[in-house]
LOVEX-939640 format. One record per residue: residue in one letter; x, y, z of N, C-alpha, C in turn. Coordinates in steps of 0.2 Angstrom, whole numbers, plus 5000, padded with zeros to 4 digits. Layout:
BEGIN
[r A [X Y Z] [X Y Z] [X Y Z]]
...
//
This chain:
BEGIN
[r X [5341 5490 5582] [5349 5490 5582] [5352 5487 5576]]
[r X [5358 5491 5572] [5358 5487 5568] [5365 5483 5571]]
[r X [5363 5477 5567] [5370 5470 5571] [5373 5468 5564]]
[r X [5378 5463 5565] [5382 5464 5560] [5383 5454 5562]]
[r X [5386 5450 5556] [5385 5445 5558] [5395 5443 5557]]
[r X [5400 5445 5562] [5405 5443 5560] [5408 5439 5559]]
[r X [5410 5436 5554] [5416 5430 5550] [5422 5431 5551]]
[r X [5424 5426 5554] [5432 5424 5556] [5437 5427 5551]]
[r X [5439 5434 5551] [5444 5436 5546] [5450 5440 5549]]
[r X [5456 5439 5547] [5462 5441 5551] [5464 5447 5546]]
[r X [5467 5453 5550] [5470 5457 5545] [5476 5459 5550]]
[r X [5483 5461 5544] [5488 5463 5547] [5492 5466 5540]]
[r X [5496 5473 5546] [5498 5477 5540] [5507 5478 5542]]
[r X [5510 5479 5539] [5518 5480 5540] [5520 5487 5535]]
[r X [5524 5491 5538] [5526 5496 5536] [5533 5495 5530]]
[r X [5530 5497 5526] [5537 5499 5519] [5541 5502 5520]]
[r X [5547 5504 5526] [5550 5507 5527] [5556 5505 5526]]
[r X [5560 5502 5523] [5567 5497 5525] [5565 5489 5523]]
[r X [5571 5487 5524] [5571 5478 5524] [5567 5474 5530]]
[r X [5564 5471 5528] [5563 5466 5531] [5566 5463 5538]]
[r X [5565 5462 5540] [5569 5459 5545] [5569 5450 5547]]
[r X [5574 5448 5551] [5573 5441 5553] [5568 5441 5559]]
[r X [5564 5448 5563] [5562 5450 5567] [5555 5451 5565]]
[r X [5553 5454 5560] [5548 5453 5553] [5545 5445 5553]]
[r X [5549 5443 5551] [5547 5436 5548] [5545 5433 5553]]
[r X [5548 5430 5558] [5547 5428 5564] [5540 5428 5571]]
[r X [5539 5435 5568] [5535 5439 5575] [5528 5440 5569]]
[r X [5528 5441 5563] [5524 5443 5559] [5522 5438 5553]]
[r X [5526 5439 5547] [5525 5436 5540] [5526 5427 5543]]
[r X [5529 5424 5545] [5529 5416 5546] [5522 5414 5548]]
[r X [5516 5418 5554] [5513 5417 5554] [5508 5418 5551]]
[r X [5508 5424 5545] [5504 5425 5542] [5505 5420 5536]]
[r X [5509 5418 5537] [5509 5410 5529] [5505 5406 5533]]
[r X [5507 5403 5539] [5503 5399 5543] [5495 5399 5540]]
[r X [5493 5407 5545] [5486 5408 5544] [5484 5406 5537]]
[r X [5484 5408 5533] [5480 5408 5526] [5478 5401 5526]]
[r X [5484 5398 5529] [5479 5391 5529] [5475 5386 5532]]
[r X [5474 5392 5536] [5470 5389 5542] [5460 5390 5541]]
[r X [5459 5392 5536] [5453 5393 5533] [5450 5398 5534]]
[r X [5452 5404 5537] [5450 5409 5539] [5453 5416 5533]]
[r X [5448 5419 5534] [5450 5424 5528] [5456 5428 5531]]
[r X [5461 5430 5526] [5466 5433 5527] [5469 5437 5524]]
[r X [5468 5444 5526] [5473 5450 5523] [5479 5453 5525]]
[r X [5483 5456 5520] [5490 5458 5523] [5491 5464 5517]]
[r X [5494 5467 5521] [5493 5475 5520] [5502 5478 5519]]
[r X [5503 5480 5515] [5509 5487 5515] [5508 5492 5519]]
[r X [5506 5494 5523] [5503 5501 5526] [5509 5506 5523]]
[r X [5507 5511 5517] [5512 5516 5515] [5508 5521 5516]]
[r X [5502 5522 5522] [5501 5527 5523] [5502 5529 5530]]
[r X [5503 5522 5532] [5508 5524 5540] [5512 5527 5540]]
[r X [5517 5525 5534] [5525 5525 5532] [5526 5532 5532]]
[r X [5521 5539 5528] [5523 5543 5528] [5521 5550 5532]]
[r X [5519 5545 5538] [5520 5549 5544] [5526 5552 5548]]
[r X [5532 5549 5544] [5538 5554 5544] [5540 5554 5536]]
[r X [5544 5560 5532] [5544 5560 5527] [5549 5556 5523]]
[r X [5546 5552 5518] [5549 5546 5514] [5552 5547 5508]]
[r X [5557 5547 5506] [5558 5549 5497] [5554 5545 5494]]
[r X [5551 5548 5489] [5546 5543 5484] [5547 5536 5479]]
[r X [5555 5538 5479] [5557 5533 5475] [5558 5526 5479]]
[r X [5561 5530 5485] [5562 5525 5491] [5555 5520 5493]]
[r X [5551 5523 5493] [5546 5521 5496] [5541 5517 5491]]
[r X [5542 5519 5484] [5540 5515 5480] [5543 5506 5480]]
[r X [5552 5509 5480] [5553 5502 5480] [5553 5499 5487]]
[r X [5554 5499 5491] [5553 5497 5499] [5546 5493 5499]]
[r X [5539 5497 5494] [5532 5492 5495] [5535 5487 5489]]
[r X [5536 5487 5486] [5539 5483 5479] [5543 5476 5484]]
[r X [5547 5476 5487] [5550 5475 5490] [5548 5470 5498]]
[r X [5544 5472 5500] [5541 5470 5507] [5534 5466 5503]]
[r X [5535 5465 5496] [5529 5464 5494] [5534 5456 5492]]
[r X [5537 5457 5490] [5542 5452 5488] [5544 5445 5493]]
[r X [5544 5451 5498] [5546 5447 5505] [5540 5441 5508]]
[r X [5535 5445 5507] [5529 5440 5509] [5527 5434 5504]]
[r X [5528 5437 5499] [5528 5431 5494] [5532 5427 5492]]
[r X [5539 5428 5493] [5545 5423 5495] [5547 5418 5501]]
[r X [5542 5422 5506] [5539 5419 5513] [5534 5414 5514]]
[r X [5532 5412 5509] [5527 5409 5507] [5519 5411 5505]]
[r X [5517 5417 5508] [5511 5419 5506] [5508 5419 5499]]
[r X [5502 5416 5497] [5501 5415 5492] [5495 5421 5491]]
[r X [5497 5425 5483] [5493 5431 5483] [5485 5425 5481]]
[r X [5486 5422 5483] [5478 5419 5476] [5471 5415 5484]]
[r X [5478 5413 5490] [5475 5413 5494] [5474 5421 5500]]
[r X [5477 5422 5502] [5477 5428 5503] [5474 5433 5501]]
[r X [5473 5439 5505] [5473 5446 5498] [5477 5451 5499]]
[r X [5483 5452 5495] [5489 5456 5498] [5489 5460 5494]]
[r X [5491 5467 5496] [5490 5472 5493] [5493 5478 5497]]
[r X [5493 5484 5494] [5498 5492 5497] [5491 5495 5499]]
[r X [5491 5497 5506] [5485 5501 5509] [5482 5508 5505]]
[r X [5488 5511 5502] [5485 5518 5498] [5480 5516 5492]]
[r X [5480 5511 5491] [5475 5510 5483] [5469 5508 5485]]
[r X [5467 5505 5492] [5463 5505 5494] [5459 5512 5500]]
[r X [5454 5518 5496] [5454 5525 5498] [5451 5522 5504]]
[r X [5448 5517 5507] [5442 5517 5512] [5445 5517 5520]]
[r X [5453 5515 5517] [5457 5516 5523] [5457 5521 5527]]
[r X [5458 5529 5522] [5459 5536 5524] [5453 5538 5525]]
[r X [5447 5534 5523] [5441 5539 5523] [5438 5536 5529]]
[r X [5441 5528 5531] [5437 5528 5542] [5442 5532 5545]]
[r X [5446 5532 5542] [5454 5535 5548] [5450 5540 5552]]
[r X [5447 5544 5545] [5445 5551 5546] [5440 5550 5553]]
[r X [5433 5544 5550] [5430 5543 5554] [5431 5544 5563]]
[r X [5436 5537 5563] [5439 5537 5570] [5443 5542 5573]]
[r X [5445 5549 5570] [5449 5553 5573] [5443 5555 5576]]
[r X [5437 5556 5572] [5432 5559 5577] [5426 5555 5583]]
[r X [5430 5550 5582] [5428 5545 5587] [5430 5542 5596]]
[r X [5437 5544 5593] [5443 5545 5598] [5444 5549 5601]]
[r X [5446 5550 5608] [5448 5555 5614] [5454 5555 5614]]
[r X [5456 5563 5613] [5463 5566 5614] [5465 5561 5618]]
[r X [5464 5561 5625] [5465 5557 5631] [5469 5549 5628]]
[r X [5466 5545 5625] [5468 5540 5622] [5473 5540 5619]]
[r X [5473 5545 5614] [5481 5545 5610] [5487 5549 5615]]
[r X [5485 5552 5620] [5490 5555 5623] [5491 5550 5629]]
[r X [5491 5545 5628] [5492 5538 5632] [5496 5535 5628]]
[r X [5495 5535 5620] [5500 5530 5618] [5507 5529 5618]]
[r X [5510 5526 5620] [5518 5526 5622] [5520 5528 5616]]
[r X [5518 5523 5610] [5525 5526 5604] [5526 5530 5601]]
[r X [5518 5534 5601] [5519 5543 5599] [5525 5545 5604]]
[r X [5525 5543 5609] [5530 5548 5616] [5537 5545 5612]]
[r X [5539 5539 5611] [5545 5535 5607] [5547 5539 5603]]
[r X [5543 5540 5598] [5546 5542 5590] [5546 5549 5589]]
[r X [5540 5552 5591] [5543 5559 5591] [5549 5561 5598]]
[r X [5550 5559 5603] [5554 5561 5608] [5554 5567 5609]]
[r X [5559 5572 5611] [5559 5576 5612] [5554 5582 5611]]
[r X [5556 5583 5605] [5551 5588 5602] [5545 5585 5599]]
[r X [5541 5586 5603] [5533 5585 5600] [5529 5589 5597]]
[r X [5533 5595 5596] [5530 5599 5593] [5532 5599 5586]]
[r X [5537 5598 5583] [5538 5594 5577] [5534 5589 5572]]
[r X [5535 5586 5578] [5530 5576 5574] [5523 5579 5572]]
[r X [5523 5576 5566] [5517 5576 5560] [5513 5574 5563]]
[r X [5507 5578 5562] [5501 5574 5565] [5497 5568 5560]]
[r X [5499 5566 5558] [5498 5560 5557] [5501 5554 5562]]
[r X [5508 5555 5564] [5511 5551 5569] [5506 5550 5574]]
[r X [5504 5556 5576] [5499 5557 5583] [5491 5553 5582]]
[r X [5491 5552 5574] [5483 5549 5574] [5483 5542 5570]]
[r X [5491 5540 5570] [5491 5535 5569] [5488 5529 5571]]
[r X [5486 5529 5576] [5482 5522 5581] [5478 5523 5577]]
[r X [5473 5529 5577] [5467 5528 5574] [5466 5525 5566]]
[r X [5471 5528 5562] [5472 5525 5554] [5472 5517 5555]]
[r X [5477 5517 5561] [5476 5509 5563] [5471 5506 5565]]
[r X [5467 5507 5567] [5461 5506 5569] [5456 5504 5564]]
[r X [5457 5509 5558] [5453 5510 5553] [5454 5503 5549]]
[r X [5462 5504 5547] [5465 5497 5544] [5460 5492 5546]]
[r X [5460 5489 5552] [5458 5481 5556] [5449 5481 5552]]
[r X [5448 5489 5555] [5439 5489 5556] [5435 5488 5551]]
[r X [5438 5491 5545] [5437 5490 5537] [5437 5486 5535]]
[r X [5440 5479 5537] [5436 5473 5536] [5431 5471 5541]]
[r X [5429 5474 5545] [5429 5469 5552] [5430 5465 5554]]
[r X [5439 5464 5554] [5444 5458 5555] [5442 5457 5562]]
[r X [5443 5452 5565] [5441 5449 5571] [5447 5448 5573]]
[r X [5454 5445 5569] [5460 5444 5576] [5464 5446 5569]]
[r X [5468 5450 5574] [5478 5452 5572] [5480 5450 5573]]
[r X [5485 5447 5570] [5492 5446 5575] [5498 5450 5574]]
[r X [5500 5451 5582] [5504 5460 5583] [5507 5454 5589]]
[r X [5515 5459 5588] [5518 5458 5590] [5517 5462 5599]]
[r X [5522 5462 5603] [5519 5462 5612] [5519 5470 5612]]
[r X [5524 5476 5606] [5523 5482 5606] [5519 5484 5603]]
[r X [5514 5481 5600] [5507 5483 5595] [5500 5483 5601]]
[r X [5502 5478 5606] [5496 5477 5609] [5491 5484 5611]]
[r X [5496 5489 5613] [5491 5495 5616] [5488 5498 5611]]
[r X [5490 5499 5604] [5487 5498 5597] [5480 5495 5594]]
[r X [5479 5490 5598] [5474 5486 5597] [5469 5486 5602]]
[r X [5472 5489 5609] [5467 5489 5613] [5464 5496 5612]]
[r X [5465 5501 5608] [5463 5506 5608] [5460 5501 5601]]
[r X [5460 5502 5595] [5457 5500 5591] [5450 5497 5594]]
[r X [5451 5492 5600] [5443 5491 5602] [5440 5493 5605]]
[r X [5442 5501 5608] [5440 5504 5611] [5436 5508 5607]]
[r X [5440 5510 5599] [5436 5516 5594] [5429 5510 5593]]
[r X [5428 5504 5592] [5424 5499 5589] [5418 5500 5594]]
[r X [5423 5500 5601] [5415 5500 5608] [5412 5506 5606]]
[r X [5415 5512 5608] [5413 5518 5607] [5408 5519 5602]]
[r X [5409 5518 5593] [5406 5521 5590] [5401 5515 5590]]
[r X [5399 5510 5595] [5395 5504 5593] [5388 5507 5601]]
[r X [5393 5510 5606] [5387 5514 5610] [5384 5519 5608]]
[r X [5389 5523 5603] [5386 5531 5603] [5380 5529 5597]]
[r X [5381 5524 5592] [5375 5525 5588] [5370 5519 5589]]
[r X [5371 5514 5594] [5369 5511 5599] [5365 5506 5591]]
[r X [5373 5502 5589] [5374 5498 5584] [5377 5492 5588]]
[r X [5376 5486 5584] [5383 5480 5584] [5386 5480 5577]]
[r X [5387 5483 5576] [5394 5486 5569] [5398 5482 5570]]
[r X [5406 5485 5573] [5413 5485 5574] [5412 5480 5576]]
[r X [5417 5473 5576] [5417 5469 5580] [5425 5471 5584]]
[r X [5424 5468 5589] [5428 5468 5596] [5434 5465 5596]]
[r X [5439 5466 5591] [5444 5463 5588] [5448 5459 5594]]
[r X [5452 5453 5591] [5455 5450 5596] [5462 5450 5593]]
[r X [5468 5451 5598] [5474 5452 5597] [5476 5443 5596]]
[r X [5482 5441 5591] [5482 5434 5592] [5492 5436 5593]]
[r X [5493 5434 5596] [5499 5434 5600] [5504 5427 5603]]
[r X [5506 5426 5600] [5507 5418 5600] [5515 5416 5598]]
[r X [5520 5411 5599] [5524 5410 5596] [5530 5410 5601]]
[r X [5536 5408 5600] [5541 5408 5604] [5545 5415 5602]]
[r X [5546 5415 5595] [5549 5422 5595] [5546 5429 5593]]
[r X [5540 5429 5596] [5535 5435 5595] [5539 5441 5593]]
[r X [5545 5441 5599] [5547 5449 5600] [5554 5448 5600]]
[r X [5555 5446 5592] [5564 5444 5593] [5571 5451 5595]]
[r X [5575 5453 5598] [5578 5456 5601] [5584 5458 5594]]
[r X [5587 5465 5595] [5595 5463 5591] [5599 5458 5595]]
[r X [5603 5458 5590] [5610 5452 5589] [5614 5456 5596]]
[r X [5613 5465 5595] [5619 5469 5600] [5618 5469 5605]]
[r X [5611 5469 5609] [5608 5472 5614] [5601 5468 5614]]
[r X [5602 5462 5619] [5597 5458 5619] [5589 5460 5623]]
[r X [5592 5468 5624] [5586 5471 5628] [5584 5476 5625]]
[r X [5583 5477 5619] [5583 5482 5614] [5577 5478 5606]]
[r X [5574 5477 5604] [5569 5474 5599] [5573 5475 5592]]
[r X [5572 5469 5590] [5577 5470 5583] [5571 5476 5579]]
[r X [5575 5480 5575] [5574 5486 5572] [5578 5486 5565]]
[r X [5574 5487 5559] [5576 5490 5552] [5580 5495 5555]]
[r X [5577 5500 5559] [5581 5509 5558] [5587 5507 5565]]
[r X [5589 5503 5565] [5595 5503 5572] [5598 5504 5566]]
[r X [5605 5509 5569] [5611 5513 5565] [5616 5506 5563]]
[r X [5617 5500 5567] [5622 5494 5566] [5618 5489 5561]]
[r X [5620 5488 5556] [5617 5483 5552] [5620 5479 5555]]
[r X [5623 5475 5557] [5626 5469 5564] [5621 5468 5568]]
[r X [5615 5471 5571] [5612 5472 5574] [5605 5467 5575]]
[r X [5604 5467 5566] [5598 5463 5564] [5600 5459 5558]]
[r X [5596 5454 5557] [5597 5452 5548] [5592 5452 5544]]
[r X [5593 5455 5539] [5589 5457 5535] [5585 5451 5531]]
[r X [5582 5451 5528] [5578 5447 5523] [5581 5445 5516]]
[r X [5584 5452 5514] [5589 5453 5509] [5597 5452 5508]]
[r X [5597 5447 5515] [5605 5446 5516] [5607 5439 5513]]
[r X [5612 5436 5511] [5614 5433 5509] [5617 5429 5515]]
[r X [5617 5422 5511] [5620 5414 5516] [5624 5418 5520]]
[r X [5631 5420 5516] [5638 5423 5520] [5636 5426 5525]]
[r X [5631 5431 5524] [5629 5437 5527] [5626 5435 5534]]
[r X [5621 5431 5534] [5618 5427 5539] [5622 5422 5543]]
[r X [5627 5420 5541] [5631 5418 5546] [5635 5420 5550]]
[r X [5637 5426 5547] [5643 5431 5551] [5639 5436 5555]]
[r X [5632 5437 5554] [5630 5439 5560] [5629 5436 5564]]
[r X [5625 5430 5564] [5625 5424 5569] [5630 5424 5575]]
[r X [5637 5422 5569] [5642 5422 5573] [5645 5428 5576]]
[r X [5645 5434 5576] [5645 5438 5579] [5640 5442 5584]]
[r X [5636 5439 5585] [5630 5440 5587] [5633 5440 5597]]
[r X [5629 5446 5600] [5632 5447 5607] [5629 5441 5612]]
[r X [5634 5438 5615] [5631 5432 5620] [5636 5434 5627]]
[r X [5636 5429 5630] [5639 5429 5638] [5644 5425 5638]]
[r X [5650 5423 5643] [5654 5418 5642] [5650 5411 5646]]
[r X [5644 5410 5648] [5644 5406 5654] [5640 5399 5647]]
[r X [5640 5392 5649] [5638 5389 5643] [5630 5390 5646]]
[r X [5625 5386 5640] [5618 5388 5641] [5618 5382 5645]]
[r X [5611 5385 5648] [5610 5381 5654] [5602 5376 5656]]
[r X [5602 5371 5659] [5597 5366 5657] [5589 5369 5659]]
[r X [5589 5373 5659] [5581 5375 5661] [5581 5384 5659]]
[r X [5574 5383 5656] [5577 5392 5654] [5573 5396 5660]]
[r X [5573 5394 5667] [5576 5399 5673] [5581 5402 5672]]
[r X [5587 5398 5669] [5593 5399 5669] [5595 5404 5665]]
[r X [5589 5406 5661] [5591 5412 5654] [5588 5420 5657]]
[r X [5585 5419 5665] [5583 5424 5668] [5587 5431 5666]]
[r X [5593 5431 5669] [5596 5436 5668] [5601 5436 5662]]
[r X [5600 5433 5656] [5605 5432 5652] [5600 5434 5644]]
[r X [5599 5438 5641] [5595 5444 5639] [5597 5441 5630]]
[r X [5604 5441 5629] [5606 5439 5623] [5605 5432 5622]]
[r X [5606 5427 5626] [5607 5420 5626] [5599 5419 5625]]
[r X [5594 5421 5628] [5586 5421 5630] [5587 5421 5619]]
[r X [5589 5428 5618] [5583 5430 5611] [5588 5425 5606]]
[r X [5594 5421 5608] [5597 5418 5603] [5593 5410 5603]]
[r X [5590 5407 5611] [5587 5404 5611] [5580 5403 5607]]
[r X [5578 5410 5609] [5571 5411 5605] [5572 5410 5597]]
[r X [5577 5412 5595] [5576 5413 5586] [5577 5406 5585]]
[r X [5580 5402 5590] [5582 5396 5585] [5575 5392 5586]]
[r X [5571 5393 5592] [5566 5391 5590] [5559 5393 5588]]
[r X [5562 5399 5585] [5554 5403 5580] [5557 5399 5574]]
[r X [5563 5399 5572] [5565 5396 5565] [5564 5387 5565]]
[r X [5564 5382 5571] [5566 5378 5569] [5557 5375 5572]]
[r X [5552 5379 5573] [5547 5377 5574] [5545 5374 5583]]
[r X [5552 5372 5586] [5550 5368 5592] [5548 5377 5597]]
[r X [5549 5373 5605] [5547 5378 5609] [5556 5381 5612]]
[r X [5556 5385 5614] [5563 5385 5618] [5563 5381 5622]]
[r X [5559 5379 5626] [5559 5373 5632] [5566 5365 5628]]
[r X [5560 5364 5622] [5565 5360 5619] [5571 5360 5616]]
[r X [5573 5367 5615] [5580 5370 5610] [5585 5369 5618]]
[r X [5582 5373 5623] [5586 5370 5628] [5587 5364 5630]]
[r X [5585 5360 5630] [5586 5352 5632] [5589 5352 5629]]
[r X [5589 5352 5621] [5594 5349 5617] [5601 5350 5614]]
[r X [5601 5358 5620] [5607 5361 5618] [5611 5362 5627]]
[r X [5608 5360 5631] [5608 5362 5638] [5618 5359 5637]]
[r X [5622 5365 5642] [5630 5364 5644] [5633 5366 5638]]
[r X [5629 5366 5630] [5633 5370 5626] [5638 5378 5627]]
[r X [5642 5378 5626] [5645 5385 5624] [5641 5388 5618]]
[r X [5643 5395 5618] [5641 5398 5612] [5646 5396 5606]]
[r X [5651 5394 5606] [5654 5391 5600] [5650 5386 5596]]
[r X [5649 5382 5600] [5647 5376 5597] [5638 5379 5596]]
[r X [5635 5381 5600] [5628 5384 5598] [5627 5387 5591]]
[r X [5631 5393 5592] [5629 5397 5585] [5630 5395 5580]]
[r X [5635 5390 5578] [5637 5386 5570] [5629 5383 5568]]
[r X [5627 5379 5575] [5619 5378 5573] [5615 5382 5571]]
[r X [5615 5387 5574] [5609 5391 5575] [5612 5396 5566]]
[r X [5618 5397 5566] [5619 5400 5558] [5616 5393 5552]]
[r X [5616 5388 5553] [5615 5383 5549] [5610 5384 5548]]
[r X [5603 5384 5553] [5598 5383 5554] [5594 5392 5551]]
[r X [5599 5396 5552] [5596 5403 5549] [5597 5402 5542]]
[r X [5602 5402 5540] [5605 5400 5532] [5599 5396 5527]]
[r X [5598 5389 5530] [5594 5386 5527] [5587 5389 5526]]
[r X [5583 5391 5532] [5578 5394 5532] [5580 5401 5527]]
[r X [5583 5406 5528] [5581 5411 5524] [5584 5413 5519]]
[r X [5589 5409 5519] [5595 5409 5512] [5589 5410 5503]]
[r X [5585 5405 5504] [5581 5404 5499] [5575 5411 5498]]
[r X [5572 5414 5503] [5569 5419 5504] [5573 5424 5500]]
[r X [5577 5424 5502] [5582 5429 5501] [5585 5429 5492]]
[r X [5583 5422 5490] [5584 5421 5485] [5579 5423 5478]]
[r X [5574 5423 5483] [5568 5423 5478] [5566 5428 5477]]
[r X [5565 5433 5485] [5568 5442 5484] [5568 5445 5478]]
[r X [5578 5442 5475] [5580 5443 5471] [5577 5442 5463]]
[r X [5573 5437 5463] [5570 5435 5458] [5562 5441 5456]]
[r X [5561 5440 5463] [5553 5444 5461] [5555 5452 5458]]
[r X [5562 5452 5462] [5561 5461 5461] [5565 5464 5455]]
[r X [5565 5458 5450] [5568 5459 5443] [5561 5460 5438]]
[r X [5556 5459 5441] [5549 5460 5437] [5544 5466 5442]]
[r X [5547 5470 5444] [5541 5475 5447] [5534 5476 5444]]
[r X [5534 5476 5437] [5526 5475 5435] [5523 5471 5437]]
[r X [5526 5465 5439] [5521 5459 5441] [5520 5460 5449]]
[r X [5522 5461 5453] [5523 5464 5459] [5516 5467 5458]]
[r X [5518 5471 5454] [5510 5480 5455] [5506 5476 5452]]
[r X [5505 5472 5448] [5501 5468 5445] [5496 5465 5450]]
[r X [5502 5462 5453] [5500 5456 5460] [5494 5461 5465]]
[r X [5497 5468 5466] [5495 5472 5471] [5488 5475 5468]]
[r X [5488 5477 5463] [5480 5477 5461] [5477 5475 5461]]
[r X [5477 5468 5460] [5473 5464 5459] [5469 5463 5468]]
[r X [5474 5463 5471] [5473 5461 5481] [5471 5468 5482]]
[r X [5472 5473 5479] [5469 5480 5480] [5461 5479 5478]]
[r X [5459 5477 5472] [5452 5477 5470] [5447 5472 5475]]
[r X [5452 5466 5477] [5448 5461 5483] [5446 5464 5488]]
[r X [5451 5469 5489] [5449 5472 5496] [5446 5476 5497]]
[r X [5449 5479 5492] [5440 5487 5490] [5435 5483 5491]]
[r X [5432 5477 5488] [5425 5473 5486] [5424 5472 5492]]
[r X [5429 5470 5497] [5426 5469 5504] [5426 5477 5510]]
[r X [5428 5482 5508] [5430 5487 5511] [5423 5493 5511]]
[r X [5421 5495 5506] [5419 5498 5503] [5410 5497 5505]]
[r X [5408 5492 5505] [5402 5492 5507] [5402 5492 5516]]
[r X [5407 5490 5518] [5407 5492 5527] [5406 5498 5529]]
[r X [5410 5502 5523] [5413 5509 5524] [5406 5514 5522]]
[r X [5405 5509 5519] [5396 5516 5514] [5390 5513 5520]]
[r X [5390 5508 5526] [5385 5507 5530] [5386 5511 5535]]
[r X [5394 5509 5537] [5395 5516 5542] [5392 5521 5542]]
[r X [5394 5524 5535] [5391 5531 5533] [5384 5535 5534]]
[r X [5381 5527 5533] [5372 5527 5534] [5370 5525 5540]]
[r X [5373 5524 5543] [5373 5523 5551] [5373 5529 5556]]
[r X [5380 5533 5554] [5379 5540 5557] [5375 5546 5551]]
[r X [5370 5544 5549] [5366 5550 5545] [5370 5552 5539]]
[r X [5374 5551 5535] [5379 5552 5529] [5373 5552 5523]]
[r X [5369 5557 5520] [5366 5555 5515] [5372 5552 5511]]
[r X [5367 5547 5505] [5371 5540 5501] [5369 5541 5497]]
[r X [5369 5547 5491] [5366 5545 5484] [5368 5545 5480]]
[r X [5376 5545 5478] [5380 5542 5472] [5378 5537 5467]]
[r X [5377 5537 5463] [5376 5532 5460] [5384 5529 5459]]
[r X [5385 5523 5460] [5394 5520 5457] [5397 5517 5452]]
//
């Protein structure tokens, strides 16, 4: 049998489609600056190969990675601890994708909820890559044999199939290859909400830019959506039972404590009988400081693009050194003559 000896390694990838979000930051990038320092190996990924499972304009999509690259590293991610890079420079992505499509059951992807979401109505339209996207995702984690991702609450079914392609191809060639990845899900604002509709997940592609804040928004900008951000008339209330049926007041609670670090348990005590008048001045205070400066540096990074793509080669050649030889044992695992010389 062959076994494999797994090291604590985390991967996590985010789509280049749009800005960033406060929902981004929060649910995804704040923890990945956490992790890096927590001694465990850490990758983080542009996925532009996800991206163009609906079609992207080129230019768009060039600066969008350019961009979310920015984002991470204004976030705090440091490229020297980390290894961050755009998924397409690294080919061993596409070439287990391929693997696992033929490792995975129809059956499994016609279970996945967001194929049903995104393509809607006509299914007969949506690209099939949309439909074998779980699998590329799969590939993504498996290719390093990352051990834990951290995925937001709508990625989970995402990862449960990912460790299903890992059991499967670990029976059928009756290996300990894949490791058995572990979802890491954690945090007060895992699954931050819009500003308009506290029952709806903050989204780049919602038509109301009021809706979400961007990563790219300025001070101004971040307070006037705070401040107009959708609440209820009743003030908050001292235990969050009380936030049961109250959907907007819940994810306004949540953000001030994804941002200010404590739990909502606390943010409630220390805000318990407030109005939303008197609440949200704080909680814009609290967003402003926190991402005013991100947003500042945004700007700074994406005045030198060459150094960005600079950045992203170099975390592209990391990743290949770690990818690459996973990817060529695989190959020798399922009978793949291996006689290239490289």
């Amino acid at each position: 049998m062959t076994e494999a000896v797994h090291t604590p390694r985390v991967f996590s990838g985010i789509q280049p489609t749009g800005n960033l979000t406060l929902g981004n930051y929060l649910g995804a990038v704040k923890r990945f600056v956490e992790m890096q320092n927590s001694g465990i190996e850490t990758i983080y990924c542009m996925v532009d190969l996800h991206a163009i499972t609906t079609w992207q304009d080129p230019g768009a999509l060039r600066h969008a990675t350019r961009e979310l690259a920015a984002g991470f590293i204004a976030s705090g991610l440091d490229p020297k601890k980390s290894i961050l890079f755009n998924q397409s420079q690294v080919s061993a992505h596409a070439e287990l994708g391929w693997v696992f499509n033929c490792v995975a059951r129809m059956g499994w992807l016609n279970r996945m909820t967001q194929f049903k979401d995104k393509a809607g109505k006509n299914r007969e339209a949506a690209s099939v890559g949309l439909f074998a996207y779980p699998n590329l995702m799969a590939a993504d984690i498996l290719v390093y044999h990352a051990t834990h991702v951290p995925v937001g609450e709508d990625q989970k079914q995402h990862l449960e199939l990912t460790r299903d392609i890992a059991e499967k191809f670990n029976h059928d060639y009756k290996v300990d290859w894949f490791p058995i990845t572990e979802p890491v899900i954690e945090g007060a604002a895992t699954r931050v909400m819009s500003l308009r509709d506290g029952t709806k997940k903050m989204s780049k592609s919602d038509p109301s830019d009021m809706s979400r804040i961007n990563l790219t928004d300025d001070a101004d900008t971040i307070a006037k959506k705070i401040r107009k951000a959708k609440t209820d008339p009743e003030p908050l209330p001292d235990s969050l039972e009380g936030l049961d049926d109250r959907p907007e007041a819940r994810n306004l609670i949540n953000i001030y404590a994804g941002l200010s670090g404590e739990t909502p348990k606390q943010v409630i005590r220390d805000h318990a009988g407030q109005q939303f008048g008197q609440f949200k001045p704080d909680l814009a205070d609290l967003a402003v400081a926190t991402l005013a400066p991100i947003s500042t540096e945004m700007d700074r990074l994406m005045t030198d693009p060459a150094e960005i793509d600079r950045l992203l080669g170099d975390g592209a050649n990391r990743a290949a050194a770690i990818a690459t030889p996973i990817l060529e044992h695989t190959f020798e695992i399922m009978g793949m003559v291996r006689s290239r010389e490289v």
